[in-house]
matplotlib code that plots the C-alpha trace (Angstrom):
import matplotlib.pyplot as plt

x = [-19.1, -21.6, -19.4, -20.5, -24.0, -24.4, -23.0, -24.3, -26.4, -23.3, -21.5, -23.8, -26.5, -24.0, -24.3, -24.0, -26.7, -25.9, -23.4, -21.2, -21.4, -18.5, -15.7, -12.5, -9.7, -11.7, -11.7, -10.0, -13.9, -14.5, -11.9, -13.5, -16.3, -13.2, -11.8, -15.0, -16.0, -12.8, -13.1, -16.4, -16.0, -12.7, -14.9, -17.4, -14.5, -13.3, -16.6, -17.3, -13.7, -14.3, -16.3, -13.2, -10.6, -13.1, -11.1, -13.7, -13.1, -9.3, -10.4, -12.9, -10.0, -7.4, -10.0, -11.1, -7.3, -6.7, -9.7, -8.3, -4.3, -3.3, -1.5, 2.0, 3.5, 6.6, 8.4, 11.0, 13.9, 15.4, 17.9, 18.2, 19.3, 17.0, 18.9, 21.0, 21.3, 24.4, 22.2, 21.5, 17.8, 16.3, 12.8, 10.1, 8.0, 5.0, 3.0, 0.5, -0.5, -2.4, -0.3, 1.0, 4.9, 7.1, 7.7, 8.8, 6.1, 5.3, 9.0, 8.6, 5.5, 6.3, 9.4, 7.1, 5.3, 7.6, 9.7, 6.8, 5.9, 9.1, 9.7, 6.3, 6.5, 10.7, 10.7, 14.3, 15.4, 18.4, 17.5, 20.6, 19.5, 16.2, 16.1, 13.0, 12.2, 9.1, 8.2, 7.3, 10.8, 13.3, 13.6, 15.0, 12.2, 14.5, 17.3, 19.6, 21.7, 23.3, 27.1, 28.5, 30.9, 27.8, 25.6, 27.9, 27.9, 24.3, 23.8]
y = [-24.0, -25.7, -23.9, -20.5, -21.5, -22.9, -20.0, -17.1, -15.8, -15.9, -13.6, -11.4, -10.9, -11.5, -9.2, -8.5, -10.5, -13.8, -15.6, -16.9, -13.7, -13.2, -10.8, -9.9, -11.6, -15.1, -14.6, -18.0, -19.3, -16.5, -16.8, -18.8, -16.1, -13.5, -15.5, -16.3, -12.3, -11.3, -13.3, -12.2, -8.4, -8.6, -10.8, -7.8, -5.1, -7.2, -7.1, -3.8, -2.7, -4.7, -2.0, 0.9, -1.4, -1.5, 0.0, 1.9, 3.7, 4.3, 6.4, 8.6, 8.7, 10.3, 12.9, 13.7, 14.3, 16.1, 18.7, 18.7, 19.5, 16.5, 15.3, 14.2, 14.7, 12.6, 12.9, 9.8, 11.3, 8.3, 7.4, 4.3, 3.2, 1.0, -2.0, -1.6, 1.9, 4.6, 7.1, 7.7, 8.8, 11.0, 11.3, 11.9, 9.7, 11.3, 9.6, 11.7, 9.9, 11.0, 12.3, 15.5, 14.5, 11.6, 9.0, 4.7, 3.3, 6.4, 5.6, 1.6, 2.1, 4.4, 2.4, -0.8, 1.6, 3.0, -0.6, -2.1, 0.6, 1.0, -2.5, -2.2, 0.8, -0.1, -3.6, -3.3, -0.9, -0.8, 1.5, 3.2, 5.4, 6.7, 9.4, 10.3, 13.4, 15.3, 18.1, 20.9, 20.6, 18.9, 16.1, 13.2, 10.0, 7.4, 6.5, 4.3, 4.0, 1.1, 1.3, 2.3, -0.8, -2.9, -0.7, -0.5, -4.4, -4.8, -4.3]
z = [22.3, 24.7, 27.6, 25.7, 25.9, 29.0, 31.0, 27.9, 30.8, 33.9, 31.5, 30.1, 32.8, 36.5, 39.2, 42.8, 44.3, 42.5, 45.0, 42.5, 40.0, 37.4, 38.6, 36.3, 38.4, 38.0, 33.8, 32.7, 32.0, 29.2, 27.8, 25.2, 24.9, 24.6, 21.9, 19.8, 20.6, 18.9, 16.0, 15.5, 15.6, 13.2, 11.0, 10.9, 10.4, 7.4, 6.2, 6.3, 5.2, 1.8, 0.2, 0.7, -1.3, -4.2, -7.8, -8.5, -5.1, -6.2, -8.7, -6.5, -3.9, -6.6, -7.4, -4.1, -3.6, -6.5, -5.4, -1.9, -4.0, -2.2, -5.4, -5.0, -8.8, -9.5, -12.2, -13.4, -16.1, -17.5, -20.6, -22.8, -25.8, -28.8, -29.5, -32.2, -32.1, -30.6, -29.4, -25.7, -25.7, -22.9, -21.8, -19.1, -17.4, -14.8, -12.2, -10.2, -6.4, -3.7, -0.5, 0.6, 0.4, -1.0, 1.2, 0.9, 0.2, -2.2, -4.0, -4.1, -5.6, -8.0, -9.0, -9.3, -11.9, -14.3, -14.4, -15.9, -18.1, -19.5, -20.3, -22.2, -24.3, -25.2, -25.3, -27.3, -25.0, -22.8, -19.6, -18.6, -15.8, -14.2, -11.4, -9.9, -8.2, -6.7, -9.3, -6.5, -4.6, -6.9, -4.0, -4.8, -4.3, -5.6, -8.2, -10.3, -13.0, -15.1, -15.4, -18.2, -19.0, -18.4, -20.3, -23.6, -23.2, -23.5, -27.6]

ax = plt.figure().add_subplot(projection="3d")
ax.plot(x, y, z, "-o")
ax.set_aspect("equal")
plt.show()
């Protein structure tokens, strides 16, 4: 750090008329300054990034969306069975995100969403099969299904 110090003034201030001015194919001596500069301005980004992954801001960014019809809407048709119970159920589950198509990360989320969700509103349920698909074009974001032999077997 003293090196920074000592030659602040070389680095910042060198020009033509000093005999032993800075030039850009002699660089291995700020390379500290480089390094410390670096550091510094990605401290700052961070900083001033922090504010944008606030939750209150999700919120203002799904409405801002939705005004915009930036809305993706997904819709995840899944079966399942109560424990103890024959009857294969069938129902609809919707999730609403900002984007203007499905994509991965849009499908891994989504998936990470409904899991959850299902496992808390039928905790005695079996899921046998969920298919997602973008409401607007029918397109397919992602889907699964249990097999039947090892579906019947979980009663």
């Amino acid at each position: 750090m003293q090196h920074l110090i000592d030659r602040k003034g070389y680095y910042f201030h060198g020009n033509r008329q000093k005999p032993d001015a800075w030039h850009p194919e002699r660089e291995e001596g700020a390379e500290a300054l480089a390094t410390l500069a670096m550091h510094k301005a990605c401290a700052i980004g961070d900083e001033v990034a922090m504010p944008t992954f606030n939750e209150s801001l999700g919120q203002l960014h799904f409405e801002m969306a939705a005004i915009g019809g930036f809305i993706v809407s997904l819709v995840v048709t899944f079966k399942y069975r109560l424990e103890d119970e024959e009857l294969v159920r069938e129902q609809q589950f919707r999730i609403g995100t900002p984007g203007t198509e499905p994509n991965a990360k849009m499908a891994a989320l989504s998936a990470g969403q409904f899991l959850p969700w299902f496992e808390a509103t039928f905790p005695t349920g079996t899921l046998r099969s969920a298919d997602c698909v973008e409401e607007n074009s029918g397109a397919t974001v992602w889907s699964f299904s249990v097999d039947d032999a090892i579906f019947n077997k979980n009663r």
